[in-house]
C-alpha positions, 0 to 999 in steps of 0.5 A: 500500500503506497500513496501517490495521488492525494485529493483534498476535500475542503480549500480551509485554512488547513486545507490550503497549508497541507495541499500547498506542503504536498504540492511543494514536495511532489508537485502538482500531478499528485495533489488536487483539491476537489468539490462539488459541481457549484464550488468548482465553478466559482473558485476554478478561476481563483489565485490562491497565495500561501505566505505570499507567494501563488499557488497553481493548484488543481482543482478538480469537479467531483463529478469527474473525480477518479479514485486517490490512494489518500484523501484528507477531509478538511472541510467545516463540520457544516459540510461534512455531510455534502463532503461525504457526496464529494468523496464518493468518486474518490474512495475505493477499497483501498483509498485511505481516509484522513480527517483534520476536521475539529471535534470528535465525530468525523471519523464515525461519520466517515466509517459510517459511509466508506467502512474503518479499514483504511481510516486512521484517526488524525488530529491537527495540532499546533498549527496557527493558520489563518485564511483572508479570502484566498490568502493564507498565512502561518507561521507554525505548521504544527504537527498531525498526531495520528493512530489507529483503534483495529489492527486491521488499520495497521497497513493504513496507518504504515503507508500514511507514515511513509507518505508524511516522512515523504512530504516533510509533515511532522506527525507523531503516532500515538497509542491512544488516538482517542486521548489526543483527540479528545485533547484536541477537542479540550484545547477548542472548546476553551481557545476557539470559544473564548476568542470568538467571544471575547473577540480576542487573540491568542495572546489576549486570551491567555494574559487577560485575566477574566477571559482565561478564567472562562477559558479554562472553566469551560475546558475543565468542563470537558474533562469531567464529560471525558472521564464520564465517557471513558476518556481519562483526561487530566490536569497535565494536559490542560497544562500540556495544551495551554503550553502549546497556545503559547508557541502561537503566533500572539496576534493570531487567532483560531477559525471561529475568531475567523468565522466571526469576522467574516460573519458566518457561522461558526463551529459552535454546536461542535465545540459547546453544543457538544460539551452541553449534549454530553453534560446533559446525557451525564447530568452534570452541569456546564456553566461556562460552555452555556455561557459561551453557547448562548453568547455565540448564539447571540452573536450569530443571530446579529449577522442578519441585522 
């Protein structure tokens, strides 16, 4: 099992960074962006710029979309489900299945549609891309932890390690796939949630004192939920994830700060929708994730006006 054609579905912030790393490293008969019929027509004609300079990438019409050794699934949770439609030219028996998307649900949902085999669990972190526009710019690329739950996923899990070591990504694999996404879903809820509302940056969240207080309230939240869901998530790595905002560019500021400025909607309901659902399931309370629901619910509605 080898990767040689890669095929990006979602051109985000994560999107564009990865698809212009692997573009940089094999060129671009190996790497293609791919959407549905309307998003081709409207972006074909754009120029997109990583870190100043032009991209000359290859995007493609699912509609004649052929089958790729990887795909990575970098849309928003919003279009997980049209990305899914998007997909279907692009996954056979021995496609291999990434997702870099937030929260901790889209490797089910992408099972659920193309089976476990070739899936391996993927989380991006340490990263602080931004996206204006057509233009994206980081400064740190962060790195990708990823890991498998089957043994059956091990020749998956093998050639996606090849593929990275090929193309200059940093990854680690971790043994307990589920603790780092999970991680990933702690450091969201507190960092895109607090910005978002405060309308803050990385820096302001982490010096201001009220601002850090609600931040962190709400990601021990998510510790409580975790270990009711068998997940053991611990003081340590609050502290582990609150270093890792701290290598981030200062001014900079997550996707749903982004959102917010662009005045669309945002990840909310996978971010404290989530945390509330589960705290509900579990009977416990979450006052600083319903803070932070209701405040995002309040600032979105004022898109209209």
């Amino acid at each position: 099992m080898e990767i040689h054609k890669v095929a990006i579905v979602g051109m985000g912030a994560l999107g564009l960074m990865y698809g212009e790393q692997i573009q940089k490293s094999l060129g671009k008969d190996h790497i293609s962006f791919v959407m549905d019929s309307a998003r081709y027509q409207h972006h074909k004609a754009e120029t997109y710029t990583v870190n100043g300079v032009p991209q000359d990438f290859v995007l493609v019409d699912a509609a004649e979309a052929t089958p790729v050794d990887l795909v990575i699934v970098a849309t928003k949770a919003s279009g997980l489900e049209s990305a899914l439609d998007v997909m279907a030219g692009l996954v056979t028996e021995h496609t291999i299945l990434i997702s870099v998307m937030n929260g901790i649900s889209s490797e089910q949902i992408l099972a659920e549609r193309f089976g476990d085999r070739n899936l391996v669990h993927c989380v991006a972190i340490g990263m602080d891309a931004m996206r204006d526009g057509q233009t994206l710019n980081y400064i740190n690329q962060g790195k990708l932890q990823i890991g498998i739950l089957k043994e059956e996923q091990q020749p998956a899990l093998a050639a996606l390690c090849q593929f990275l070591d090929r193309v200059g990504l940093a990854y680690s694999v971790e043994n307990d796939i589920l603790h780092a996404l999970w991680g990933k879903f702690l450091l969201n809820v507190g960092i895109n949630q607090a910005c978002m509302v405060y309308e803050t940056t990385y820096a302001g969240a982490l010096t201001t004192p009220h601002i850090f207080e609600t931040m962190s309230a709400a990601m021990h939240e998510v510790i409580t939920i975790a270990a009711k869901e068998g997940i053991h998530l611990t003081e340590q790595d609050f502290k582990q994830y609150i270093k890792i905002l701290h290598t981030l560019k200062p001014d900079g500021y997550p996707s749903m700060r982004q959102d917010a400025l662009a005045r669309r909607k945002s990840e909310v309901e996978l971010f404290a929708g989530t945390v509330l659902q589960l705290a509900a399931k579990h009977q416990v309370p979450a006052p600083a994730n319903t803070f932070f629901y209701q405040r995002i619910q309040e600032l979105e509605a004022g898109y209209k006006n």
